[in-house]
N, C-alpha and C positions, 0 to 999 in steps of 0.2 A: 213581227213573227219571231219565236223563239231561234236563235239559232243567226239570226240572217243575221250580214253584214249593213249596220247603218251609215260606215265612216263614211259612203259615197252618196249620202240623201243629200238634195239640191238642196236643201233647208235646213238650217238647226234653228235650235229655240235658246232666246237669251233673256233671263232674268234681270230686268232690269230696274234699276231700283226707282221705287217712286212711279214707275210706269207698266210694272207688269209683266208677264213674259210674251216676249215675240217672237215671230218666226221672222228669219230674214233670210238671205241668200247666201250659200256657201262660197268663198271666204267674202266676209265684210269688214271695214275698215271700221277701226272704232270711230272716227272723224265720221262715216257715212252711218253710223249708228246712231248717232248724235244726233241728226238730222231724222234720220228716220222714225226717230222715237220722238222729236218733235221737242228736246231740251231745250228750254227757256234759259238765256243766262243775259248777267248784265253786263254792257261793252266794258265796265272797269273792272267786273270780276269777270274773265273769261272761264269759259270749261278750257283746260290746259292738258287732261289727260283723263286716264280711268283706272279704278282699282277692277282689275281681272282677276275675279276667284282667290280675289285677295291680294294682288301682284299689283305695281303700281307701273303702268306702260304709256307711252306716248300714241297718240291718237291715230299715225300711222301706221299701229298694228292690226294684222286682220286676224276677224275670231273666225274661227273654223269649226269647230265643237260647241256642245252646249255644252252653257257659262255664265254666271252671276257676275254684272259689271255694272260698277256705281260710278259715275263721270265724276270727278273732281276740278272744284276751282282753284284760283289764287286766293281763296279765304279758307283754304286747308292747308298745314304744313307741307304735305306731298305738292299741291299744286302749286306751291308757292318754290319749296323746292326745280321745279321745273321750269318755273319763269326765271328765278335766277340764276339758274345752269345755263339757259338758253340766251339771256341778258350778257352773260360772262362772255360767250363766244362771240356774240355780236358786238361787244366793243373791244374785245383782239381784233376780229375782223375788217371793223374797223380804224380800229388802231396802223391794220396794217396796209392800209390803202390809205393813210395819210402821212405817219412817221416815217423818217427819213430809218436807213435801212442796220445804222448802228445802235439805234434805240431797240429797251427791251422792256413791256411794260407785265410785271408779276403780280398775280393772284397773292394776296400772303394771309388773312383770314377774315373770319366774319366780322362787319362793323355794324351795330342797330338791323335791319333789314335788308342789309346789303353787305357790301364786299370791298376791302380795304386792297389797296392796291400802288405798286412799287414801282418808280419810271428813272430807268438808268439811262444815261446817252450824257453824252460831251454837250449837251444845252442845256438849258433849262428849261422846264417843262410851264411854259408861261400859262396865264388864265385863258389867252385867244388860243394857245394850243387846247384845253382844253374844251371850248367851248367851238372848236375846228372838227374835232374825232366825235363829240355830241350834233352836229351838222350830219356828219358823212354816218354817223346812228341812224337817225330821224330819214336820210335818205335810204337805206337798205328796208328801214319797217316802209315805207308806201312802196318800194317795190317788191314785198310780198318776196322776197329772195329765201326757197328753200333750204332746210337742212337735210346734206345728202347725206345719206347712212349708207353704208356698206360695209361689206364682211371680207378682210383678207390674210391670208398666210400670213405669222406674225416676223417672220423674215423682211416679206414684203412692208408692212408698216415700217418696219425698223429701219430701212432704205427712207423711205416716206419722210421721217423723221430728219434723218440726218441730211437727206438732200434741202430741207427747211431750215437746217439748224434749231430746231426745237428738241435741246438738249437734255430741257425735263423731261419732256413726255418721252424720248427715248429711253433714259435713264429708267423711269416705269416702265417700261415697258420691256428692257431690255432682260430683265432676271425672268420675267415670263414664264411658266411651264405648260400656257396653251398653246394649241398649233394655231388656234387663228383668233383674232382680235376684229373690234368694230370701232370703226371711225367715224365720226361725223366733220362733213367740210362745209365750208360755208365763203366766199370768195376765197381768197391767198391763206383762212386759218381753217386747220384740221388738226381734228384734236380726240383723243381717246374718249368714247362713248363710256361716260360713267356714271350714267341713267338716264330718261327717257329727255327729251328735247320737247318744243312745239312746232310743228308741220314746218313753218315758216316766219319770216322777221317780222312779218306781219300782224301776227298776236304780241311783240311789244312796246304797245306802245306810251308805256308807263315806264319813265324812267328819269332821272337826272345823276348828271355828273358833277361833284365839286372837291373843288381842289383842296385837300387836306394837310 
């Protein structure tokens, strides 16, 4: 009807690509849309996310409004993006529930399909160490260990930071001009949200470590 309010219809409708448009319940997760709509995918190429109306979001966002959303895998740059962002923090995470607590292991840039990476500490970074933190990996993907997202005052992170001694990510964070900031943690690593994640460790399980 002309005029009425629809923002509060128990239903929106989602254009979905490849399947048509749905009606689904208001808010829906796009992980529960996935399902809903019945998307086939293969265990090595996962769906990792969606393009929302053109936006590239992680599967834990809920649509709320009607909206054109095309799932993406790890056989699209965006989705592949997303597993290596989310691969990165899983082996900090890891890292940090095995290395001894003067060790510092850094991102420093892209290497082939992956991610080149820097390990300081008064030892040496032997091949059983490496193949120690690839262990304590492979044990966080079968426990399905979420990534928690949250939103806080960016004062608070900035606390967050320095009480971890995670000097770069304060360092970004610190010139700031928003009042609040998004973190994702994942055991003992929390780290600035800076683009969408996957639900959980659980989707990776495609990965190796070698010592370079």
């Amino acid at each position: 009807m002309k005029g009425s309010d629809m923002s509060n219809a128990p239903y929106i409708e989602v254009d979905i690509e490849g399947r048509g448009t749905l009606s689904v319940p208001r808010p829906t997760s796009l992980a529960d849309l996935k399902n809903i709509a019945e998307i086939t995918e293969d265990e090595l190429v996962p769906v990792v996310g969606a393009l929302y109306n053109g936006r590239v979001l992680g599967l834990e966002y809920c649509v709320a409004r009607k909206c054109r959303v095309r799932f993406i895998t790890t056989g699209t740059e965006e989705g592949a993006d997303i597993y290596r962002r989310s691969l990165s923090m899983l082996l900090h995470a890891a890292f940090l529930d095995t290395a001894d607590e003067s060790a510092t292991l850094k991102i420093e840039h892209s290497l082939s399909r992956g991610f080149y990476y820097t390990y300081k500490n008064n030892k040496e970074l032997t091949e059983e160490a490496v193949r120690y933190i690839e262990r304590r990996m492979k044990e966080m993907v079968e426990e399905c260990v979420p990534f928690a997202k949250k939103e806080y005052e960016v004062e608070h992170a900035l606390d967050i930071f320095e009480n971890i001694h995670a000097h770069e990510r304060l360092y970004l964070l610190k010139y700031s001009t928003r009042a609040k900031t998004t973190l994702y943690t994942l055991g003992k690593c929390v780290n600035l949200a800076q683009g969408p994640l996957v639900p959980h460790t659980g989707y990776l399980k495609l990965f190796r470590l070698a010592s370079y």
